[in-house]
C-alpha positions as CSV (number, residue, x, y, z in Angstrom):
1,X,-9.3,13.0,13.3
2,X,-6.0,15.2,14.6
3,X,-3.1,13.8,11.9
4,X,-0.1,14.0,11.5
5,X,2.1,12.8,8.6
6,X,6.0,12.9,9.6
7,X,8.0,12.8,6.2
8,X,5.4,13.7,3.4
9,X,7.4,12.7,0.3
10,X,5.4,10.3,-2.8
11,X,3.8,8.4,-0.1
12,X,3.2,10.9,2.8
13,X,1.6,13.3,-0.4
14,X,-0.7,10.5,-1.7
15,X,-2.1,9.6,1.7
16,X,-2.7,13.7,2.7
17,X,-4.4,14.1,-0.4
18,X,-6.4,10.8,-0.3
19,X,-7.3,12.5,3.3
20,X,-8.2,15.7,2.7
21,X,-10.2,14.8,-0.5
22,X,-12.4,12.6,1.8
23,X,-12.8,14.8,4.6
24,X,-10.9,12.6,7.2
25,X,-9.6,15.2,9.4
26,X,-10.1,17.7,11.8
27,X,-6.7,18.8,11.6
28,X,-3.5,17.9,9.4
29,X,0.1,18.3,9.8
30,X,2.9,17.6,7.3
31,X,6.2,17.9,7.9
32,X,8.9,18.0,5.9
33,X,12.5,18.6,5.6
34,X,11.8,21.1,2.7
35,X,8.6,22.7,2.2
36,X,9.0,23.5,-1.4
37,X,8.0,20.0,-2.6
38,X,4.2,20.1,-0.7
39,X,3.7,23.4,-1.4
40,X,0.9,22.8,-3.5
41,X,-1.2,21.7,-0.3
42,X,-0.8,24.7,1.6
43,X,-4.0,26.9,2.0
44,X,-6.6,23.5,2.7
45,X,-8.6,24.2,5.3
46,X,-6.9,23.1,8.5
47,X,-3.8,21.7,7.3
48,X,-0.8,23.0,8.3
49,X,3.2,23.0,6.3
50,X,6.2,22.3,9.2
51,X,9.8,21.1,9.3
52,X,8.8,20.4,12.8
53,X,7.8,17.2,13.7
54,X,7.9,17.8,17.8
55,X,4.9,20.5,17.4
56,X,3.4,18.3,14.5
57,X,3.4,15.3,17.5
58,X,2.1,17.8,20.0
59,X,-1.2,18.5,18.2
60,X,-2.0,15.4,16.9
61,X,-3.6,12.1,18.0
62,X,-2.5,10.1,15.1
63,X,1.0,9.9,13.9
64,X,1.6,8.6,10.4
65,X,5.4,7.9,9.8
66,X,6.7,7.9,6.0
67,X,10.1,8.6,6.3
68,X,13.4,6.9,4.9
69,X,14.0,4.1,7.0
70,X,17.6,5.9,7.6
71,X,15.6,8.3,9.3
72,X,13.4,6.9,11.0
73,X,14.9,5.5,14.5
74,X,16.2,8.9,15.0
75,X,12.5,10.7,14.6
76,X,11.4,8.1,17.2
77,X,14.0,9.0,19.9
78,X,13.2,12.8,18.8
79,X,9.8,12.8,19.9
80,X,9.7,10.0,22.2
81,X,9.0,12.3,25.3
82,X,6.4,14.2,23.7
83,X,4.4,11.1,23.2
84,X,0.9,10.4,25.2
85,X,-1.5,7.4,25.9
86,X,-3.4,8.9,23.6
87,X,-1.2,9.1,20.5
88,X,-1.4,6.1,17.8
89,X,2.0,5.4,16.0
90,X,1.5,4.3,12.4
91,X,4.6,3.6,10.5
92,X,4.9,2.9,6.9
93,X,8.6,1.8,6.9
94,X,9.7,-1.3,5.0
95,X,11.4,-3.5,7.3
96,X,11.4,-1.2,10.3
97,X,9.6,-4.0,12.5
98,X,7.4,-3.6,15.3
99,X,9.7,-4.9,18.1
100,X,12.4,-2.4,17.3
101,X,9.8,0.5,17.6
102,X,8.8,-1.1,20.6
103,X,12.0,-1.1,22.1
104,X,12.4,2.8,21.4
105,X,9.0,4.3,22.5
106,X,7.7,1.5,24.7
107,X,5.4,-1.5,24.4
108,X,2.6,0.8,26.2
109,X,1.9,2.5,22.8
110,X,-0.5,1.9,19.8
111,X,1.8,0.7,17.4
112,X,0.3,0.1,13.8
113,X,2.6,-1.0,10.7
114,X,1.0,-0.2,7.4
115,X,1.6,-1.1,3.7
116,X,0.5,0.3,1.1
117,X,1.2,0.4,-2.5
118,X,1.7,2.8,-5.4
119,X,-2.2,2.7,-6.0
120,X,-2.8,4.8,-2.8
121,X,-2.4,7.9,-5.4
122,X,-5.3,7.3,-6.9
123,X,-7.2,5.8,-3.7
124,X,-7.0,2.0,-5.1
125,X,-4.4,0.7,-2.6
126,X,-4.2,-3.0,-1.3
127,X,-3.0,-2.5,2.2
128,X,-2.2,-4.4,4.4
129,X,-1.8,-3.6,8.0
130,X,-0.3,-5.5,11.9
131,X,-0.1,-3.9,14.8
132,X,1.6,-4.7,18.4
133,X,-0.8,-6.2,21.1
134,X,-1.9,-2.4,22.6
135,X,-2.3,-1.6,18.7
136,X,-5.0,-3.9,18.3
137,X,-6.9,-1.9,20.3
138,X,-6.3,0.8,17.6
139,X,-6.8,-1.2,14.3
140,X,-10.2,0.5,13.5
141,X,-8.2,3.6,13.1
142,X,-5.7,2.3,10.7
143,X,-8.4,0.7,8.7
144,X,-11.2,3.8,8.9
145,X,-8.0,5.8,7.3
146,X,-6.3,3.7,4.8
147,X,-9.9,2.4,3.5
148,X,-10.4,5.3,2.1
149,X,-7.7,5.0,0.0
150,X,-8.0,1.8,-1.6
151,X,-8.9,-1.5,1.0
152,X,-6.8,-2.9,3.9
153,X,-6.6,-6.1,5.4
154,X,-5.2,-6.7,9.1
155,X,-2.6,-9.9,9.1
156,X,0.5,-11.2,11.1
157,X,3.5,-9.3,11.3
158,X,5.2,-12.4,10.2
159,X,3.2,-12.6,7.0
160,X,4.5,-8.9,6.0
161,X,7.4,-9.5,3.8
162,X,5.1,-12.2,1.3
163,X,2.3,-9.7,1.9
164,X,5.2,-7.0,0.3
165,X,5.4,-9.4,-2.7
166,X,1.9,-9.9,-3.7
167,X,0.6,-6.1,-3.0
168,X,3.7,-4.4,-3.2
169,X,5.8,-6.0,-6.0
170,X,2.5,-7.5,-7.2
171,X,1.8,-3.7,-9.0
172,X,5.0,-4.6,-11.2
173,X,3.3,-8.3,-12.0
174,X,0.2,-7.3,-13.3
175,X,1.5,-4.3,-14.9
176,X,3.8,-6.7,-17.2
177,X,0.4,-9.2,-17.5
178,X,-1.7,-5.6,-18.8
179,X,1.6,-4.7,-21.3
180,X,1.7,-8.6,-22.6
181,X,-1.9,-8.0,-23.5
182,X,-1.2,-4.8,-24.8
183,X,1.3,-6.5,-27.2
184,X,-0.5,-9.3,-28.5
185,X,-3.8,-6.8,-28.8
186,X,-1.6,-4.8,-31.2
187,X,-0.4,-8.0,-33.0
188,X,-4.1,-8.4,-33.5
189,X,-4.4,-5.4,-35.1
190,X,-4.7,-2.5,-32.8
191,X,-2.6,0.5,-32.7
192,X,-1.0,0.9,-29.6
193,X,-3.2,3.1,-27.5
194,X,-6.2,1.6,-28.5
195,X,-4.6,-2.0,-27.7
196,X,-3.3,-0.5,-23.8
197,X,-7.0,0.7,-23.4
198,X,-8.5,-2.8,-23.8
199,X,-5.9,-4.2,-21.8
200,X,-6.7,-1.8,-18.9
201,X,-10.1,-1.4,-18.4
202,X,-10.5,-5.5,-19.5
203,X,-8.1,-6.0,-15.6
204,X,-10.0,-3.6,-14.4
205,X,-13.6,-5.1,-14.9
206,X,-12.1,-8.7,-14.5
207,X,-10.9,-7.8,-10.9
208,X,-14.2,-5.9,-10.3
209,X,-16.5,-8.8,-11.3
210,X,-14.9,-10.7,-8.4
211,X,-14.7,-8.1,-5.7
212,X,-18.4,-7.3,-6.6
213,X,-19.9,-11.0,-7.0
214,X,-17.3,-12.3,-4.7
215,X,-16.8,-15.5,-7.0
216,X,-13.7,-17.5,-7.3
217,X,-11.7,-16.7,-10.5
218,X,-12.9,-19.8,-12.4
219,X,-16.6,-19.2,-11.9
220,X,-15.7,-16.2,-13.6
221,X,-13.6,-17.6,-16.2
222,X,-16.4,-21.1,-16.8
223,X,-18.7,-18.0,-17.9
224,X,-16.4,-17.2,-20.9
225,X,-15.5,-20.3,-22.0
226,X,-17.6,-22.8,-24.1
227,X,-16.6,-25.9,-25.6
228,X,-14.0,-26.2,-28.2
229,X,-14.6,-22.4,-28.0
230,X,-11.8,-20.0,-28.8
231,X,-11.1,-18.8,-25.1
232,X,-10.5,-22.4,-23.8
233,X,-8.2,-22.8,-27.0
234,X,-6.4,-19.7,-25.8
235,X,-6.2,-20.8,-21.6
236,X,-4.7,-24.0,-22.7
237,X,-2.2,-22.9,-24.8
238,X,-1.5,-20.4,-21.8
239,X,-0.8,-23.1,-19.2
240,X,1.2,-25.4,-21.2
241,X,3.4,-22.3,-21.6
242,X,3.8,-22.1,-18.3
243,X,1.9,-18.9,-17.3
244,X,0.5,-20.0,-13.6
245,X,3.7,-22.3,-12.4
246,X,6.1,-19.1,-14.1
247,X,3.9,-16.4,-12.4
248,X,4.1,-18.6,-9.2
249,X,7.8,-19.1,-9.3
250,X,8.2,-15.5,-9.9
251,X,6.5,-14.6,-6.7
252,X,8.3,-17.1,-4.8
253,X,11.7,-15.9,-6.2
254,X,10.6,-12.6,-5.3
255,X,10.1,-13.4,-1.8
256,X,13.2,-15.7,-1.0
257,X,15.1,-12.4,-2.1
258,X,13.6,-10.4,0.5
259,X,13.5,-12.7,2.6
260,X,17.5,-12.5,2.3
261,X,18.1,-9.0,2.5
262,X,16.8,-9.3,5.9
263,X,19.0,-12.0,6.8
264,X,21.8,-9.9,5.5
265,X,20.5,-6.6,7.4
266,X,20.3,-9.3,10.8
C-alpha cells in the first residue's frame, strides 16, 4: 500500500510504526511541520520524512490525516486539486465530521473516519471506524490497516461520539478499575509493584478469555464463583456499592458532556 500520514505527531508516529513493523506498505510518507520530532524513522526502507504534504498526496493512494483539528480544513483545501479517484481520505480528527469534509473535497471521494485509542502504540487499539457512502466501497482498506494495530469495528457516524466514550475515554475507566485493584491488592499485603502486576495481567487474561471463547462476561464469572464461596461474597458487596449503576452513570455523564461541546461548537 502507497501511504501517506499528514501530521505525524503521538498518533501519526504510533500508526507509521505499527505499519512499518507489519510490513503494510509499499511506500510511506510522513509529513510534518518539524522533522526533528520523527526523526528516529528516517532510514526504513521506503519511507520518506517531508513538511510537504502536496508531494506526500501526489505519491500516495491512501491518505491518513492526524492533524489538529485547527488545521485540518486548511490541509483539505491545500491539496484538494491534487486529489484523484483513486486516493482514499482517512481522517482521524475528533469531531471533524464527514459532511464537512464532504463539502470541501467532494462527495465523489473515499471518505473514511477513524478512531483509535492510546493502545494503537502498542498495536492493541479498539477502533472504530464510518465512512461516507463512496467510502464504503473502501472500508476493507481502513480495516486491513488499523487491524493491524489493535481491532476495528465499522459503525454509524451517528454512534461516533458514545463510541469516543467507551473506546476512547474507556482507556481512562479501566485504567482507574486496574489502580483500585492495585490498591486493595496492596492492602492485602502486596507491595506496590507486585500488587499493579496482578492487577494488569489479571484485565488482561479476563478480557482475553472472552475475545478467545467468545462467552458473555457471566459465563466467565459463574466459572469462579461457587456457593457461599469468597468471590460471590466479594461481587455482592461490589454491586450493592454501586460499582455497575456508578460505572454506568460515569459513561453516560461522560457522553452528555460531549455530546454538549458539540452543541456549543454548532
Amino acid at each position: 500500500m502507497k501511504i501517506a500520514i499528514i501530521g505525524t505527531g503521538n498518533l501519526g508516529k504510533s500508526i507509521a510504526k505499527g505499519l512499518i513493523t507489519n510490513n503494510a506498505i509499499t511506500t510511506l510518507y510522513l509529513t510534518k511541520r518539524n522533522l526533528n520530532g520523527i526523526q528516529d524513522l528516517d532510514g526504513y526502507k521506503n519511507v520518506t520524512l517531508t513538511t510537504d504534504n502536496i508531494e506526500a498526496v501526489k505519491q500516495s493512494d491512501i491518505i491518513i490525516f492526524a492533524v489538529q483539528p485547527a488545521h485540518f480544513e486548511t490541509i483539505l483545501n491545500d491539496i484538494k486539486p491534487h486529489l484523484t479517484e483513486k486516493h482514499v481520505l482517512i481522517s482521524t480528527i475528533t469531531g471533524f465530521l464527514i459532511p464537512k469534509i464532504e463539502a470541501i473535497v467532494g462527495t465523489d471521494q473515499f471518505i473514511i473516519r477513524a478512531m483509535p485509542n492510546t493502545a494503537i502504540a502498542v498495536g492493541k487499539s479498539m477502533t472504530c471506524m464510518c465512512s461516507n457512502e463512496n467510502g464504503k466501497k473502501r472500508i476493507p482498506i481502513a480495516e486491513a490497516i488499523f487491524n493491524r494495530l489493535g481491532h476495528t469495528l465499522a459503525i454509524p457516524e451517528s454512534q461516533m461520539q458514545a463510541a469516543t466514550v467507551v473506546c476512547a475515554s474507556g482507556i481512562a475507566f479501566w485504567m482507574r478499575l486496574i489502580r483500585a485493584t492495585t490498591q486493595a491488592a496492596i492492602q492485602l499485603g502486596f507491595d506496590a509493584k507486585e500488587a499493579q502486576e496482578l492487577a494488569m495481567y489479571t484485565s488482561e487474561g479476563a478480557a482475553n478469555l472472552l475475545i478467545t471463547n467468545g462467552h458473555h462476561p457471566e459465563e466467565e464469572i459463574d466459572r469462579v464463583t461457587t456457593p457461599k464461596g469468597c468471590t460471590i461474597e466479594g461481587l455482592n458487596e461490589m454491586e450493592h456499592k454501586g460499582l455497575s449503576s456508578s460505572l454506568i452513570q460515569g459513561m453516560v455523564a461522560s457522553f452528555n458532556k460531549i455530546s454538549n461541546i458539540k452543541k456549543e461548537q454548532i
